[in-house]
C-alpha positions in Angstrom: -9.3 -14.5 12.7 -6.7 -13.0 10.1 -4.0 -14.9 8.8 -1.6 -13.0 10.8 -3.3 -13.9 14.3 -3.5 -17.5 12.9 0.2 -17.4 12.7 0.7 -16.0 16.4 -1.7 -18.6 17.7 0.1 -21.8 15.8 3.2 -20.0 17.2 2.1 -20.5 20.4 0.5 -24.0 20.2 3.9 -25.1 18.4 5.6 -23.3 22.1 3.3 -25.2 24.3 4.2 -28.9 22.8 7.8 -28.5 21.7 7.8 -28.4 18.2 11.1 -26.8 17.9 11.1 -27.3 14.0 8.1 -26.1 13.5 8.3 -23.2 15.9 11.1 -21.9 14.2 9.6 -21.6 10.9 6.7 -20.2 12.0 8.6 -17.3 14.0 10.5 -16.6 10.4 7.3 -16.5 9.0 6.1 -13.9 11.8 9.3 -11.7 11.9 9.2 -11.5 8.0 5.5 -10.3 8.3 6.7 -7.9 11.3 9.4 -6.7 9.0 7.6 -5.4 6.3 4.8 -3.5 8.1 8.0 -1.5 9.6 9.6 -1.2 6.5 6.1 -0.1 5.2 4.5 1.3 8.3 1.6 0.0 7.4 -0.4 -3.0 9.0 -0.6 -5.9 6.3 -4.1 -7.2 5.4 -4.3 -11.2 4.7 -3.7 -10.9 1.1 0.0 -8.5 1.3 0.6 -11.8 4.0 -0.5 -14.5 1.6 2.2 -12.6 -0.3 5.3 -12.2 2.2 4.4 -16.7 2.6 4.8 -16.9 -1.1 7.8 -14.9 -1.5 9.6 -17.1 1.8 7.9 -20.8 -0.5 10.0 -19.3 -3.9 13.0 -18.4 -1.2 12.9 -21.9 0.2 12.2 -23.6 -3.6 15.5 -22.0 -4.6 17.6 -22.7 -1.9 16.7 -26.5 -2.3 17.7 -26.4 -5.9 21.1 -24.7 -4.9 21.3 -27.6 -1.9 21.2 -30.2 -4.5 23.5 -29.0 -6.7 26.0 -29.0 -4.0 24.9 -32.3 -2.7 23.4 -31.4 0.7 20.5 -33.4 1.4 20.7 -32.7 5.1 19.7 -28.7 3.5 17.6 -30.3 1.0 15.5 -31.5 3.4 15.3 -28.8 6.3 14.1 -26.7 3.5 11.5 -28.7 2.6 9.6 -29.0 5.8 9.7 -25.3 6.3 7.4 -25.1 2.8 5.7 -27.6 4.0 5.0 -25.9 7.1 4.6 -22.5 5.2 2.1 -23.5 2.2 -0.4 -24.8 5.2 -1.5 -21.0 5.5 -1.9 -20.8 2.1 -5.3 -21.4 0.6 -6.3 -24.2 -1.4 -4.6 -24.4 -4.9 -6.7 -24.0 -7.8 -7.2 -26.9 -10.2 -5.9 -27.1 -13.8 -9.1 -26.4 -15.0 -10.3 -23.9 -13.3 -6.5 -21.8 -13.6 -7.4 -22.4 -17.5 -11.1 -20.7 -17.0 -9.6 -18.0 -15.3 -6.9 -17.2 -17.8 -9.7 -17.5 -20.9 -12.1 -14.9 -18.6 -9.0 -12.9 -17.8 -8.3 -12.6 -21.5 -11.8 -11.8 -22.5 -11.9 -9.3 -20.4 -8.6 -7.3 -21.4 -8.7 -8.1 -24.9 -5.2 -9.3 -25.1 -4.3 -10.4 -28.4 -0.8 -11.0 -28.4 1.9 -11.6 -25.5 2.5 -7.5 -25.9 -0.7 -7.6 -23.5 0.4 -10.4 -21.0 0.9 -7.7 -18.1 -2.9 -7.2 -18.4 -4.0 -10.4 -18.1 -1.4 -11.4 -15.8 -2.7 -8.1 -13.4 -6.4 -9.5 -13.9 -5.3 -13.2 -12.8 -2.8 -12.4 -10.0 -5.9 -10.4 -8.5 -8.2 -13.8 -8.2 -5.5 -16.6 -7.8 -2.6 -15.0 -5.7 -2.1 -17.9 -3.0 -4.1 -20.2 -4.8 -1.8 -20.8 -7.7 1.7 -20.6 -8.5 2.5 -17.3 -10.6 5.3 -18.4 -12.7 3.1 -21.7 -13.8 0.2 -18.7 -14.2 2.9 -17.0 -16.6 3.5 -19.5 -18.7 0.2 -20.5 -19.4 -0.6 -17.2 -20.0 2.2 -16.9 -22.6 1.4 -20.1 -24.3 -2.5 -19.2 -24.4 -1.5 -15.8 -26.2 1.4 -16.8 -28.6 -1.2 -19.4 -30.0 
């Protein structure tokens, strides 16, 4: 089952017993999915969806920030169970360990030297850990393992 049909179906099951809350996310989820194979007319394979989830998780990050700043907790925490609700179709996140491996191999590979050559390595890792690891933490490991 793709991740896309996974959605429909927890759509559905989230229909059949009520889940208004989670229903609603998961239909956001769905039209935003929808949206960009029009805009794209294309049909998006599991990875460009991993991608459309992650982009909705930063959206959602943001917007909590901006809640808290103007003190709405009720915000705060509607936009926190919509992550929640989102990062379950991601896949597992990668360790600390094995994020490190990756970005040594990544860097072998390219032969980056300097942060000059961060887009390379950053290409190589994005490739293996997109879903499974937060790209702006990915970034600034990257930059701190190649401005050593």
């Amino acid at each position: 089952m793709t991740l896309k049909e996974r959605i429909t179906e927890d759509m559905k099951s989230a229909m059949r017993s009520g889940d208004k809350e989670r229903l609603a996310t998961v239909r956001l989820a769905l039209a935003a999915v929808k949206q960009r194979e029009v805009d794209e007319r294309i049909t998006l394979d599991d990875g460009q969806v991993l991608a459309v989830l992650e982009k909705m998780i930063k959206q959602r990050k943001e917007a909590i920030t901006q809640f808290e700043a103007g003190g709405r907790a009720d915000l705060v925490a509607k936009e926190g169970a919509e992550i929640a609700v989102l990062q379950a179709y991601l896949p597992a996140q990668m360790s600390d360990t094995d994020l490190d491996a990756l970005i040594a191999q990544a860097i072998g590979q390219t032969g980056a030297t300097s942060v000059k050559d961060m887009g390379k390595v950053m290409a190589a890792v994005k490739a293996q850990a997109q879903g499974r690891a937060d790209m702006g933490v990915v970034s600034a490991r990257v930059r701190a393992k190649l401005g050593q």
